[in-house]
C-alpha positions as CSV (number, residue, x, y, z in Angstrom):
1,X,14.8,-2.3,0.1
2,X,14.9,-5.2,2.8
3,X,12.2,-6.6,4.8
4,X,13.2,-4.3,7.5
5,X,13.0,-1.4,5.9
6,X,9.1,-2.4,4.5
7,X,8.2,-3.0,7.7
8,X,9.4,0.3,9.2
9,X,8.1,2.1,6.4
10,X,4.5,0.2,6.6
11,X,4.5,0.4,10.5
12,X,4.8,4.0,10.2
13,X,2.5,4.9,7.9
14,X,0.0,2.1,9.8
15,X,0.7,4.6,12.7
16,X,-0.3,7.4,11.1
17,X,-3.7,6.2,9.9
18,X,-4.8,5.8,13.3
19,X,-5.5,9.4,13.3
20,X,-6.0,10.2,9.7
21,X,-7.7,6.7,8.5
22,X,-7.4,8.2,4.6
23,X,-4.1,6.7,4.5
24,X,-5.1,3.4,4.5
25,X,-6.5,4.2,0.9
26,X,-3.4,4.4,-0.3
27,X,-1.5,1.0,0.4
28,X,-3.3,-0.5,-2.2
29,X,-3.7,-4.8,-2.4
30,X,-3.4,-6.9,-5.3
31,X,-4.2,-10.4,-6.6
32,X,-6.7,-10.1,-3.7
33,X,-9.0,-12.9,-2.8
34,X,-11.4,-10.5,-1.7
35,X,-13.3,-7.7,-2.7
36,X,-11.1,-5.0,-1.4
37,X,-8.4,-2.8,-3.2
38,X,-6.6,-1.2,-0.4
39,X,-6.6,-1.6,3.2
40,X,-9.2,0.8,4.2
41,X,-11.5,-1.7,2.7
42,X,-10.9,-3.6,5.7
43,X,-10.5,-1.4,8.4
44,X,-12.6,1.8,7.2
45,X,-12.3,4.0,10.4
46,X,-12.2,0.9,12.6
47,X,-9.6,2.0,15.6
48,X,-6.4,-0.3,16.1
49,X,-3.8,-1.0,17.8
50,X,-0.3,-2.3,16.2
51,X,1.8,-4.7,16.6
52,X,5.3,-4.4,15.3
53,X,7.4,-7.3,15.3
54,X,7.3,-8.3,19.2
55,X,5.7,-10.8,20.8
56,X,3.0,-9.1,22.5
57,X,0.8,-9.6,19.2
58,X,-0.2,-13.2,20.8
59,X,-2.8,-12.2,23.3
60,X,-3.7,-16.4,23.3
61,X,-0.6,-17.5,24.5
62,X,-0.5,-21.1,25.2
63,X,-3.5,-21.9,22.8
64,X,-2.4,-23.8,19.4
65,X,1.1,-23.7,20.8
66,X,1.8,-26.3,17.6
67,X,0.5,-24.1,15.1
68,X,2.2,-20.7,16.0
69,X,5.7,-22.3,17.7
70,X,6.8,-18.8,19.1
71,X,6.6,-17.2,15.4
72,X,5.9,-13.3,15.4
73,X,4.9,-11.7,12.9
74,X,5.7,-8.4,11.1
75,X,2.9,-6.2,11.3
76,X,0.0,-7.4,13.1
77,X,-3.4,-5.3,13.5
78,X,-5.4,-5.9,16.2
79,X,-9.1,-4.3,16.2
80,X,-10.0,-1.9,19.7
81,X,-13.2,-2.9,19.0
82,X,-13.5,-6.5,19.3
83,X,-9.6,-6.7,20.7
84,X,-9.1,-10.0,18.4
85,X,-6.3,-9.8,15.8
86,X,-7.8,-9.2,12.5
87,X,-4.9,-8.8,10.0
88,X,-1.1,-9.9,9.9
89,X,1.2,-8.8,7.0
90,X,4.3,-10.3,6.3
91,X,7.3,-8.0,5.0
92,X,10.0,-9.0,2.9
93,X,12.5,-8.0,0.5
94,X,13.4,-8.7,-3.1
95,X,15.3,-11.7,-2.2
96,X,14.0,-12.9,1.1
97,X,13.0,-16.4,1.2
98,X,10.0,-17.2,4.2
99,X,11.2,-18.5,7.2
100,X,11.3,-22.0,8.8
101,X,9.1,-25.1,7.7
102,X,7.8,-26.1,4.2
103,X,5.3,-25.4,1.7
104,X,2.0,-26.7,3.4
105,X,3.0,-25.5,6.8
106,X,4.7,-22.2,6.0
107,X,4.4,-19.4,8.7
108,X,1.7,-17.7,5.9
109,X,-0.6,-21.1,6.3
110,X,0.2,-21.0,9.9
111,X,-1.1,-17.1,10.6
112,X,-4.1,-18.0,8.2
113,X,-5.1,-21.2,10.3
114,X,-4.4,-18.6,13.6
115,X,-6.5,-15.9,12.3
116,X,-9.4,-18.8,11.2
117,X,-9.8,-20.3,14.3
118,X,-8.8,-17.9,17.0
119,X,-10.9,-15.0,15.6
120,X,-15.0,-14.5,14.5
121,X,-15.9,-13.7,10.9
122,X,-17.8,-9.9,12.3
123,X,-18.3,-9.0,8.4
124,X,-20.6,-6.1,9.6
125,X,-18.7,-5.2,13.0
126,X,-15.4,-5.2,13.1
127,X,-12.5,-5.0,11.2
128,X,-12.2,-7.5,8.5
129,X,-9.7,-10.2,8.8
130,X,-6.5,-10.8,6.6
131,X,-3.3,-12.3,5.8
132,X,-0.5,-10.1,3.5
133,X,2.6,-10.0,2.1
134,X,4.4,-6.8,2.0
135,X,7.0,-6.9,-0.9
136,X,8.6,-5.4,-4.3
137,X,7.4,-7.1,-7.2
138,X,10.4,-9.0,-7.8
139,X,9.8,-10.8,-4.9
140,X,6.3,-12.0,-6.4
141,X,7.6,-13.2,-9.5
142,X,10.4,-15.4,-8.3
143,X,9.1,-18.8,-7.3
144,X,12.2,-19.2,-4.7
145,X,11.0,-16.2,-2.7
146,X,7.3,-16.9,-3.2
147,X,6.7,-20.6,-3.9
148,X,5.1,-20.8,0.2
149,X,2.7,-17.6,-0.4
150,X,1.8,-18.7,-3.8
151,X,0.5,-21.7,-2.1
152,X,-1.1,-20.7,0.7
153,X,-3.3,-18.1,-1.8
154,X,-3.9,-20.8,-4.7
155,X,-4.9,-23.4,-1.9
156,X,-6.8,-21.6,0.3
157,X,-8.5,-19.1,-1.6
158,X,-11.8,-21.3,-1.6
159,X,-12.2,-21.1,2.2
160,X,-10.9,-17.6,2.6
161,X,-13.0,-15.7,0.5
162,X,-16.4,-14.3,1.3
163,X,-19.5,-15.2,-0.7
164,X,-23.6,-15.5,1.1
165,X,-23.2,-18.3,3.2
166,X,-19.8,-19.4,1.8
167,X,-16.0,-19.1,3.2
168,X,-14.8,-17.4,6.2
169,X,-13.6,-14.1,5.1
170,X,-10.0,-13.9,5.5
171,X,-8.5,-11.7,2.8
172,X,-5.4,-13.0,1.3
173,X,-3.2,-10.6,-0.9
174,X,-0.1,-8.8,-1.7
175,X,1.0,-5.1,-0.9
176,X,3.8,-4.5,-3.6
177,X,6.1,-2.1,-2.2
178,X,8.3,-0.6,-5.3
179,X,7.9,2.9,-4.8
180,X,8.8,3.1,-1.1
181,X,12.1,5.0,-0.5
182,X,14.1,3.7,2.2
């Protein structure tokens, strides 16, 4: 299964739980640096709109034009409440390396550092923020597909989880996609 085909797959069942939010229950996270096991620990029966792979998911064009450089994401969840982005997810296959830059300034640093500073914490309000990685296990266990995501969770785990009075609460964590059928 390819990057692609996660992506379809996810967007379409993301479309779906916008009217039957018990979905969400079932695409499950792991190695989460929060204290959520699937996505509708994050959303609940928050409304959303999504963003599939176009550029319309920047409503703040023009602000941190050096951290974002015209990147767009996969999947990007943006809350009708509050109308901030709240979570971006990242799709790839078993093979698929991330895009441009290095290891500190990956695009999964860069959509973290977005999300930090261009969105508000809301805990009790809105849907909760988070960064993802969409992907078959194999892609998790190979340090040449997953050397920039490994990073970005070990590193910034501290800052992103939630504790009283402690981080920011930006959920980092994997949605492993081996039982999707293309």
């Amino acid at each position: 299964m390819t990057g692609e085909q996660i992506k379809a797959w996810l967007c379409d069942q993301l479309r779906n739980a916008q009217t039957d939010p018990s979905i969400l229950k079932r695409i499950h996270i792991t190695h989460s640096t929060g204290d959520v096991e699937d996505l509708w620990g994050l959303i609940g029966e928050s409304p959303f709109d999504i963003f599939c792979g176009n550029r319309d998911w920047n409503n703040k064009r023009g602000v941190m034009p050096e951290i974002i450089r015209g990147l767009i994401p996969h999947i990007v969840l943006r809350s009708k409440a509050s109308g901030q982005n709240r979570i971006i997810i990242e799709c790839k296959g078993p093979r698929e390396k991330q895009r441009i830059y290095g290891i500190a300034d990956s695009h999964f640093v860069r959509y973290f550092l977005w999300l930090l500073t261009m969105t508000e914490a809301r805990r009790d309000h809105d849907i909760r923020r988070g960064v993802f990685v969409a992907a078959p296990t194999l892609w998790f266990t190979r340090d040449e597909t997953s050397k920039s995501w490994n990073h970005l969770s070990q590193t910034y785990r501290p800052i992103g989880s939630y504790k009283r009075n402690e981080g920011f609460d930006i959920t980092l964590g994997e949605i492993r996609c081996d039982a999707i059928s293309g």
